[in-house]
PAKOL-78506 format. One record per residue (C-alpha): residue in one letter; x, y, z. Coordinates in steps of 0.001 Angstrom, whole numbers. Layout:
BEGIN
<residu: A | xx: X | yy: Y | zz: Z>
...
END
This chain:
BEGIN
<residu: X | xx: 30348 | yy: -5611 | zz: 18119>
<residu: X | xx: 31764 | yy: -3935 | zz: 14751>
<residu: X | xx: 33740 | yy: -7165 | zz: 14381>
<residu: X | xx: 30500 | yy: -9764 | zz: 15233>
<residu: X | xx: 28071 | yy: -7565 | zz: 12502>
<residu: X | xx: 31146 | yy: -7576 | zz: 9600>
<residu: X | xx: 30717 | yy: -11387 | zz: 10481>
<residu: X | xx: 27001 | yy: -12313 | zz: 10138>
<residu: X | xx: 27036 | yy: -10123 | zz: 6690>
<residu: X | xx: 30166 | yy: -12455 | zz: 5647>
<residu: X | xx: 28226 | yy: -15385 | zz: 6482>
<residu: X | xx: 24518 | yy: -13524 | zz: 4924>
<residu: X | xx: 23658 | yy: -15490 | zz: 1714>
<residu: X | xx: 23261 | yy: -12816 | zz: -533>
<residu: X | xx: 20096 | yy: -14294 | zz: -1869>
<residu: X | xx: 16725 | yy: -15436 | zz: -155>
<residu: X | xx: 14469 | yy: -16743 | zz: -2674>
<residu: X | xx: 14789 | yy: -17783 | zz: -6320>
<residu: X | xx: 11823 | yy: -16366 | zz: -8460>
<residu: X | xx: 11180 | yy: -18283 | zz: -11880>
<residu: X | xx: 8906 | yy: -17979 | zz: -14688>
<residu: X | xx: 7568 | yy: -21116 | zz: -16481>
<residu: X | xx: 7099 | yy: -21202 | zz: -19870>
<residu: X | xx: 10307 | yy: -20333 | zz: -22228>
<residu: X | xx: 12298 | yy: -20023 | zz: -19087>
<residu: X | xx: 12138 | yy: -23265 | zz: -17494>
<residu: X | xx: 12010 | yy: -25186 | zz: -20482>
<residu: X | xx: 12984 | yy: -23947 | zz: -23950>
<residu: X | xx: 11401 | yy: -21934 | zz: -26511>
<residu: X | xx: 12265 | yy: -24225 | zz: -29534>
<residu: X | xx: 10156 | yy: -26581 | zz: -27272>
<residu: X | xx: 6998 | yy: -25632 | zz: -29782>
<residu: X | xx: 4624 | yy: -25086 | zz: -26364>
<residu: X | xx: 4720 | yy: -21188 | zz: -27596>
<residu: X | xx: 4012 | yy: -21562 | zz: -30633>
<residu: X | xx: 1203 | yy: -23536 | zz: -30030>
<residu: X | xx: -41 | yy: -21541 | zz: -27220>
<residu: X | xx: -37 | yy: -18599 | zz: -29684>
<residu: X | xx: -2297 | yy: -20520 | zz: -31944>
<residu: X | xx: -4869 | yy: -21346 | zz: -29617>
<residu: X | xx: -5385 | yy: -17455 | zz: -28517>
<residu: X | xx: -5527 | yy: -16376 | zz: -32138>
<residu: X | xx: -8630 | yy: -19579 | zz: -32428>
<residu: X | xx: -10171 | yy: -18494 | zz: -29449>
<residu: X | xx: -10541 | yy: -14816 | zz: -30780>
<residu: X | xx: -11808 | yy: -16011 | zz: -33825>
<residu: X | xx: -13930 | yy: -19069 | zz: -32915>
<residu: X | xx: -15675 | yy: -18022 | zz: -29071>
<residu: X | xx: -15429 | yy: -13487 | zz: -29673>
<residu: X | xx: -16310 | yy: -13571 | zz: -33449>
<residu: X | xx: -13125 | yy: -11810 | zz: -33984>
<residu: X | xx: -12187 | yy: -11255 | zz: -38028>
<residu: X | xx: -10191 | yy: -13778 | zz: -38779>
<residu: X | xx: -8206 | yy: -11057 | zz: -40969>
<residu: X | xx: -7402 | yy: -8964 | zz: -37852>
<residu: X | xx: -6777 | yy: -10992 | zz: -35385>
<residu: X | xx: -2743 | yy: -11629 | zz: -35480>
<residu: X | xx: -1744 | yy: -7853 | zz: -36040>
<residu: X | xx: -4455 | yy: -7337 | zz: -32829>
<residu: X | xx: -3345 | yy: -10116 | zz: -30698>
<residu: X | xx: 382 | yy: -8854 | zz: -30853>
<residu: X | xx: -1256 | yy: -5127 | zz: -30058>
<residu: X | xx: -3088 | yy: -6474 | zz: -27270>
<residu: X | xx: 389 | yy: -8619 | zz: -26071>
<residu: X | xx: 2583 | yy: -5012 | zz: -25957>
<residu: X | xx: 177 | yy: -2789 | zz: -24243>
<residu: X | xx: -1490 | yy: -5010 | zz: -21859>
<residu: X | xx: 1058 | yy: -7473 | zz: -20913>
<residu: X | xx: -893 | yy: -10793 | zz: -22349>
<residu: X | xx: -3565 | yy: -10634 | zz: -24896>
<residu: X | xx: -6412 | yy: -11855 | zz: -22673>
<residu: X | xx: -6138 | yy: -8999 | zz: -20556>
<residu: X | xx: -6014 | yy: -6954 | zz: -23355>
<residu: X | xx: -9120 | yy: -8813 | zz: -24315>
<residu: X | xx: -10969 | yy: -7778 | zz: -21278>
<residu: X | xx: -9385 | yy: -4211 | zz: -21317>
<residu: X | xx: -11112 | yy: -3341 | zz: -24258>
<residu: X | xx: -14469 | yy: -4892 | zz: -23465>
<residu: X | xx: -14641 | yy: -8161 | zz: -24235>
<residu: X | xx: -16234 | yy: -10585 | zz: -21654>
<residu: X | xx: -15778 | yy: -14037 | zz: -21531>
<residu: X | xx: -15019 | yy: -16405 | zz: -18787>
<residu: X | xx: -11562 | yy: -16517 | zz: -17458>
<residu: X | xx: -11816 | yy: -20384 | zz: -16827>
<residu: X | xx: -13079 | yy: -20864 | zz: -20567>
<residu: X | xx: -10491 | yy: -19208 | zz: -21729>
<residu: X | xx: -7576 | yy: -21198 | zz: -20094>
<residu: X | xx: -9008 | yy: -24268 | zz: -20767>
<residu: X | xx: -9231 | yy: -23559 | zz: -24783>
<residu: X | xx: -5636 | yy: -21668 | zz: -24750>
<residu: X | xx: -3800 | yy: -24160 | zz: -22166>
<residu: X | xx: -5633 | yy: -27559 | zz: -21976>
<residu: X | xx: -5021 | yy: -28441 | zz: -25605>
<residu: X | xx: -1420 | yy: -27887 | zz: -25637>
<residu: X | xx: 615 | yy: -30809 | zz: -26830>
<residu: X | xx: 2433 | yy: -31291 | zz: -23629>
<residu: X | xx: 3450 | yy: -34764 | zz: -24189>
<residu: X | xx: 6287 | yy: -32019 | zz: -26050>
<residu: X | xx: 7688 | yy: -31947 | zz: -22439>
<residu: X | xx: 10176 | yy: -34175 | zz: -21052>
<residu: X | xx: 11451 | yy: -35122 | zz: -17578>
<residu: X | xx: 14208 | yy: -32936 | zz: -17124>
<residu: X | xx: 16892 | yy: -34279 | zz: -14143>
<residu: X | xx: 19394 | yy: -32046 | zz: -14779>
<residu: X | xx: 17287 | yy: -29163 | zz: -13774>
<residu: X | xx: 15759 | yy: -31542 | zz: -11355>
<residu: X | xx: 19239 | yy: -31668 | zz: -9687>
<residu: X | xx: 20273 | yy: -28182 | zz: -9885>
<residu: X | xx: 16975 | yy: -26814 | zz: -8037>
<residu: X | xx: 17061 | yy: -29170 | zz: -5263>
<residu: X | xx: 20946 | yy: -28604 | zz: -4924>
<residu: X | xx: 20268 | yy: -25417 | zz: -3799>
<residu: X | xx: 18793 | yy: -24886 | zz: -447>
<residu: X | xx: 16848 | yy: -21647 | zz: -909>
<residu: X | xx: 13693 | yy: -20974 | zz: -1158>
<residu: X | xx: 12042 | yy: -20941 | zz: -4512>
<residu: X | xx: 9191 | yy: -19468 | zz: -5804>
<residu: X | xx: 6991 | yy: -20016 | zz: -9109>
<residu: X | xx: 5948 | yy: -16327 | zz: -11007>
<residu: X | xx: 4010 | yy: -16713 | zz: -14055>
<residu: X | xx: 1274 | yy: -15308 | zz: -15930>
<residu: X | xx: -77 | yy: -18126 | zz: -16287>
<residu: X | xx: -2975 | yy: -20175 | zz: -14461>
<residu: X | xx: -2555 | yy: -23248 | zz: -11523>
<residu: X | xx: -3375 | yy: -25615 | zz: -13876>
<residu: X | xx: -1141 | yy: -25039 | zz: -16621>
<residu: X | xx: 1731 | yy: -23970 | zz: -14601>
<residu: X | xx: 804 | yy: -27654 | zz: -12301>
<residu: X | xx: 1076 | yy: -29873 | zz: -15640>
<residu: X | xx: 4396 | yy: -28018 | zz: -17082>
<residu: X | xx: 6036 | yy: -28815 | zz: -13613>
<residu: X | xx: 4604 | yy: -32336 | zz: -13779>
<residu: X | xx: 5746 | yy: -32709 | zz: -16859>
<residu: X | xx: 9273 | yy: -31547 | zz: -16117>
<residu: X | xx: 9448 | yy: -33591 | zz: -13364>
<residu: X | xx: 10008 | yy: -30669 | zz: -11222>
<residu: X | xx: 6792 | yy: -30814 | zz: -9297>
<residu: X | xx: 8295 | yy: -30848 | zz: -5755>
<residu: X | xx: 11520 | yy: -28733 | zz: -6317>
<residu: X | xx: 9406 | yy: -24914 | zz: -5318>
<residu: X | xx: 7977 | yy: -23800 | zz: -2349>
<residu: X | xx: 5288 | yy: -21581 | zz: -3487>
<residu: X | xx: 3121 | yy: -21082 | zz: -7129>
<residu: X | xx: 2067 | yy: -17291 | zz: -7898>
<residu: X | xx: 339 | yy: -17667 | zz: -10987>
<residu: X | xx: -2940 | yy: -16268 | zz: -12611>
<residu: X | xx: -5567 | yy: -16491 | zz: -10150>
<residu: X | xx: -3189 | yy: -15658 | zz: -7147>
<residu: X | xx: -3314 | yy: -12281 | zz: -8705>
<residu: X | xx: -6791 | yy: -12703 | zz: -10149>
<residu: X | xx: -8892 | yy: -13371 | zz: -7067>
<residu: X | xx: -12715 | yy: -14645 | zz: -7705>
<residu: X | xx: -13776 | yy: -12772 | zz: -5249>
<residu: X | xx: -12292 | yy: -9618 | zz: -6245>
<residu: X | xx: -14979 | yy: -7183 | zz: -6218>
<residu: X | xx: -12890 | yy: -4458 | zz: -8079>
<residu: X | xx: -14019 | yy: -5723 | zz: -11663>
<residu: X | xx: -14118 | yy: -2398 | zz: -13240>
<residu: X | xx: -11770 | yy: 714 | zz: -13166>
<residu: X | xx: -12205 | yy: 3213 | zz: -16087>
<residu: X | xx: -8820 | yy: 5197 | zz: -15286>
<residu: X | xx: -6809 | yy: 1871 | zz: -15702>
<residu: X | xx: -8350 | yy: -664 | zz: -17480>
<residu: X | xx: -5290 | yy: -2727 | zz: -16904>
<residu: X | xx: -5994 | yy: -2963 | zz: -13499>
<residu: X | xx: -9260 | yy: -5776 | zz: -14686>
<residu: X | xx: -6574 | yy: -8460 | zz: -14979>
<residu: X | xx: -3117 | yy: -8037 | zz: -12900>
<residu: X | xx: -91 | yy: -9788 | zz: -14979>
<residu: X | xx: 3687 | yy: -8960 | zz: -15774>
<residu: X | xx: 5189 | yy: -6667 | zz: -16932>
<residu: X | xx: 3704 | yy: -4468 | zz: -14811>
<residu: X | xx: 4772 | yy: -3196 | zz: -11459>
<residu: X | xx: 1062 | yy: -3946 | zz: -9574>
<residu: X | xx: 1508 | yy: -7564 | zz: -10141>
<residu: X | xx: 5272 | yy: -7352 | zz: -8747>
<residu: X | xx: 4403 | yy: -5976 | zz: -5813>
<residu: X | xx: 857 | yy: -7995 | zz: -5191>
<residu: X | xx: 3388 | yy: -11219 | zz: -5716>
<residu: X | xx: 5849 | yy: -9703 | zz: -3133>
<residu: X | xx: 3205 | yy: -8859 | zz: -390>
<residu: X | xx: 1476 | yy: -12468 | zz: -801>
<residu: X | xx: 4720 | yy: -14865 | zz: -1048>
<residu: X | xx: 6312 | yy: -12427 | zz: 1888>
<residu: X | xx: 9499 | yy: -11489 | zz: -922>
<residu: X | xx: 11976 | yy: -9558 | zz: -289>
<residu: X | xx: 12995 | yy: -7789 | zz: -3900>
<residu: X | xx: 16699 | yy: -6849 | zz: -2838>
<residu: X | xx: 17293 | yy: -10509 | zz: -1517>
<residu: X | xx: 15783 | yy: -12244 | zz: -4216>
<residu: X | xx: 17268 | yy: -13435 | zz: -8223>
<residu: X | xx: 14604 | yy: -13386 | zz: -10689>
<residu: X | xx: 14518 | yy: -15754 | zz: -14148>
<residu: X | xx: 12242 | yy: -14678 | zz: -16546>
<residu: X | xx: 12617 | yy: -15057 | zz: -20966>
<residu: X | xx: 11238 | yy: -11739 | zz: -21080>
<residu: X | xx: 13007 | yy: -8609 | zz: -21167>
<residu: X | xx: 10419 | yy: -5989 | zz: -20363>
<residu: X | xx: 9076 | yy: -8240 | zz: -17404>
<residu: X | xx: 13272 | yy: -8046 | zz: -16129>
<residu: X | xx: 12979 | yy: -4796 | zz: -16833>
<residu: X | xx: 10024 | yy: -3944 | zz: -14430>
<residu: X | xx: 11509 | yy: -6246 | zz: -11994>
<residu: X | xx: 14600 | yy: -4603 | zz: -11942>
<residu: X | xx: 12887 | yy: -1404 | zz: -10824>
<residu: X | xx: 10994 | yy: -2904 | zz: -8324>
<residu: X | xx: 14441 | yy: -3850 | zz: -6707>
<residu: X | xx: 14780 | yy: -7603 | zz: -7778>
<residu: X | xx: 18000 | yy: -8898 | zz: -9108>
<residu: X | xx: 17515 | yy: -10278 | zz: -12705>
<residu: X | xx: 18421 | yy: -12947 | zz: -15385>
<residu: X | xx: 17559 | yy: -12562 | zz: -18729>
<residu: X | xx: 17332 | yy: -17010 | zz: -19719>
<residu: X | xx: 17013 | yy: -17491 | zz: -23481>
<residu: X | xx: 19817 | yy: -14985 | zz: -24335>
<residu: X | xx: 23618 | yy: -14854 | zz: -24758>
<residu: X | xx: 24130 | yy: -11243 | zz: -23939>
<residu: X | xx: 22815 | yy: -8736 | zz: -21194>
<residu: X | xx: 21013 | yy: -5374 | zz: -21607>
<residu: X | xx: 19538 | yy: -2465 | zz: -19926>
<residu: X | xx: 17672 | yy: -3655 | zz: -16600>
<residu: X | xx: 19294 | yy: -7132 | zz: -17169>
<residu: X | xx: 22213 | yy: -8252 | zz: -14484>
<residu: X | xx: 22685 | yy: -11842 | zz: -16046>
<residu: X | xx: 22049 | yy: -13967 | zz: -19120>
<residu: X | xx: 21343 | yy: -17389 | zz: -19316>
<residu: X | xx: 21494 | yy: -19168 | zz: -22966>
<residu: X | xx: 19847 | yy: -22191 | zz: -21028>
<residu: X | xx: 18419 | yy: -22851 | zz: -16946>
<residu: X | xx: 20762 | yy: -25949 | zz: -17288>
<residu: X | xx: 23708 | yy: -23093 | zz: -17300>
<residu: X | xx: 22577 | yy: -21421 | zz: -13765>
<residu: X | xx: 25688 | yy: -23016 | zz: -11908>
<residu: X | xx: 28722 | yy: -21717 | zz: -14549>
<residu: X | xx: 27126 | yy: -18615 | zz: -14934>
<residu: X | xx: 25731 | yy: -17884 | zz: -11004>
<residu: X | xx: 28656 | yy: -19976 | zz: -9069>
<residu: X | xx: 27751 | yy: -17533 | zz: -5861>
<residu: X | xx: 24031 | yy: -19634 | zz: -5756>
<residu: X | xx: 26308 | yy: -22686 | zz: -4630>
<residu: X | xx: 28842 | yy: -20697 | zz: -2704>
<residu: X | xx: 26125 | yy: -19815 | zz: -231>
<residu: X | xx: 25566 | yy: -23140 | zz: 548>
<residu: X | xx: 26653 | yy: -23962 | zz: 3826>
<residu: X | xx: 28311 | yy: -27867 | zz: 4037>
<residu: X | xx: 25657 | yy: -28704 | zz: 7291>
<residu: X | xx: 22528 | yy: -27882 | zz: 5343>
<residu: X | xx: 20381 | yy: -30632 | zz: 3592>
<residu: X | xx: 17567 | yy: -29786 | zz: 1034>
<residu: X | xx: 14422 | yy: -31891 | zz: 2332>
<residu: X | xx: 13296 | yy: -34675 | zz: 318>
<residu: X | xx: 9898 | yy: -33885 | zz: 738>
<residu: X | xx: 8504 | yy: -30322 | zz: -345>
<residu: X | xx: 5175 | yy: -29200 | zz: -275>
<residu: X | xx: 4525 | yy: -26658 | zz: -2666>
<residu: X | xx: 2074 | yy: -23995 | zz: -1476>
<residu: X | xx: -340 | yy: -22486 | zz: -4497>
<residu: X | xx: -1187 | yy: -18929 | zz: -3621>
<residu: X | xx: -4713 | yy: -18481 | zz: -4497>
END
């Protein structure tokens, strides 16, 4: 019986699920997507809050650090606006035509028979047209993204101890675990790819494995860095030592949106 158990852990991948973040992670920052992004929140504070034009960059980089994104730092400190609005102005006038098919991620995704799973800040929509545009629209099994986290119908619009708590997002550990309970993740069986340091950070205390993609060097709360997703097989060999010779990827993949 000793013998048999020593066996099946042998034979255990050591991984369950691959989480990934979108933007700067599964394409690159020098992309310009950021950048623009970035531009559209700082027009939106100025043009639809009435926010001084003079303030607003020092206060949108505030709002970034202590809040995790700047729209729910927005709606931390009392500003109301519609959620929907908002994405629409920061996300639907990005100049995604910046994106290109990309098959070599395309090919490394789908050579790996494990399930993966879509973690972003972001909302359905955007996340839906950066996989479209990518080409990668079929290669993940699930989508937690902004209103996965955000419900509609969540009746708990209001809490004066934690205002933080009005919109759930990375880096912090609520939205970790809310993502873990709805997509059925285990933390300790699951690799998580993210640009971000402190969201790796907060991952790694919530038990997930990390990789730091953007950067040439590891640091504290960081188990792997990735200059580039296209170098996930020299730098993670074990992903595609797991694989078992008998196993086939499907060709058809429905992705499942968790809203």
């Amino acid at each position: 019986m000793e013998h048999e158990d020593s066996y099946k852990r042998v034979l255990e991948p050591k991984y369950e699920c691959l989480l990934f973040d979108v933007d700067d992670t599964l394409y690159p920052l020098s992309s310009g997507i950021s950048a623009q992004c970035t531009k559209n929140i700082i027009d939106y504070m100025i043009e639809k809050l009435g926010i001084d034009e003079t303030k607003v960059p020092e206060m949108c980089i505030s709002l970034y650090k202590e809040y995790g994104t700047t729209m729910a730092g927005l709606r931390a400190i009392g500003y109301d606006f519609d959620y929907d609005d908002y994405h629409s102005f920061v996300h639907g006038r990005l100049p995604y035509e910046l994106l290109k098919h990309d098959p070599v991620l395309r090919n490394l995704l789908r050579s790996l028979p494990v399930r993966k799973v879509i973690f972003s800040n972001a909302n359905e929509a955007h996340v839906a047209k950066v996989l479209s545009r990518l080409g990668l629209e079929d290669c993940f099994d699930d989508i937690i993204c902004f209103e996965t986290l955000n419900p509609t119908n969540n009746d708990n619009k209001s809490n004066v101890e934690s205002p933080r708590s009005l919109i759930v997002c990375k880096p912090f550990e609520e939205a970790y675990e809310q993502a873990f309970k709805i997509a059925n993740i285990n933390p300790q069986k699951t690799l998580f790819f993210d640009d971000s340091v402190r969201n790796l950070q907060t991952a790694k205390l919530t038990g997930l494995h990390t990789v730091w993609v953007g950067a040439s060097h590891r640091t504290k709360g960081i188990d792997n860095a990735l200059e580039s997703i296209h170098n996930m097989k020299e730098a993670l060999p074990e992903l595609w030592e797991d694989v078992k010779p008998d196993i086939r990827y499907s060709e058809k993949t429905a992705i499942e949106v968790r809203v």
